[in-house]
C-alpha positions, 0 to 999 in steps of 0.5 A, a space after each residue: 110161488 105155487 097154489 093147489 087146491 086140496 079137497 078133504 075127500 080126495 079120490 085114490 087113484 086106485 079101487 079095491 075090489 075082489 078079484 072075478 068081480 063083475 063091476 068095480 065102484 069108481 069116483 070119477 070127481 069130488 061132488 061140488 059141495 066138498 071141502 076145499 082149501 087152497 094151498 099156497 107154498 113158496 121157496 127160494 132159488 135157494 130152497 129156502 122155504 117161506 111159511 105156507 098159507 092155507 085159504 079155506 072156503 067161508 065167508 071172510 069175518 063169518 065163523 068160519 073164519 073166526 073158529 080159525 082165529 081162535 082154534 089153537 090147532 093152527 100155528 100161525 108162527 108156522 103157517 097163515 090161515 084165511 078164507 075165501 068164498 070158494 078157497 080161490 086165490 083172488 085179488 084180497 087172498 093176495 094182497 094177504 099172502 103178500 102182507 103176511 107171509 111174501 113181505 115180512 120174510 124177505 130181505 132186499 130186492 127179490 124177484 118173484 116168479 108167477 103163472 098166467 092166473 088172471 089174480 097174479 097178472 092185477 096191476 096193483 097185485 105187482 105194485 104191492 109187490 114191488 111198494 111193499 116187498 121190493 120184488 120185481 115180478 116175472 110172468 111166465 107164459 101161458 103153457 108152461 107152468 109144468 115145465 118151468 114150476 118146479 114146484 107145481 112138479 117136484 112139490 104140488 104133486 108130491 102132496 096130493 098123491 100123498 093125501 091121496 094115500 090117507 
């Protein structure tokens, strides 16, 4: 399982400017008041890929919130969609992605490998896990998510540079 976090107004990684100009206008980083979203995305050993869940920033039950519920833009057969203050992943945005999209896909024991985030590591995130979707969770070491994630390499980045591009 991998999480990114995805800004509307992403940054190229490129400018353009006329060729002889003196100064180029560079973005060094999103201002802190820009839309976020966290992307979580899982797939099996196999490449089987289970559906994404997408976590806006907002106020949960606000209407935010509620615009997601009702807006008929979102397939919720093909994703899950919910909110959290600042769009991170903590202890409730888990417990969702456990619930609605890890358990409900996943036939018999399963093993489950996770990063060092602080969220993951919760007691009661890996006895949800193993209570309710027979997985036995794994913990990778600090420092080598960029090696040992092929997702956060091979999928993450590949995503990102895409929104870069639009």
């Amino acid at each position: 399982m991998g999480q990114t976090s995805v800004c509307v107004d992403m940054n190229p990684h490129s400018t353009i400017e006329f060729v002889g100009a003196r100064t180029v206008d560079v973005v060094e980083s999103t201002t802190p008041d820009s839309f976020r979203a966290s992307v979580f995305l899982c797939a099996s050993a196999t490449g089987r890929k289970l559906r994404p869940m997408i976590v806006f920033a907002g106020t949960p039950g606000a209407v935010v919130h509620e615009e997601l519920r009702e807006d008929k833009h979102y397939d919720w057969e093909r994703g899950y969609y919910t909110v959290q203050a600042k769009a991170y992943c903590d202890k409730k945005v888990m417990e969702q992605c456990i619930k609605n999209v890890w358990a409900p896909d996943i036939q018999g024991p399963n093993v489950l490998v996770l990063d060092s985030l602080k969220t993951h590591k919760m007691e009661c995130i890996r006895t949800r896990l193993v209570a309710n979707a027979h997985t036995s969770v794994v913990y990778m070491p600090p420092g080598v998510t960029g090696q040992a994630q092929r997702m956060d390499i091979a999928v993450m980045k590949a995503i990102k540079d895409r929104l870069r591009d639009i």
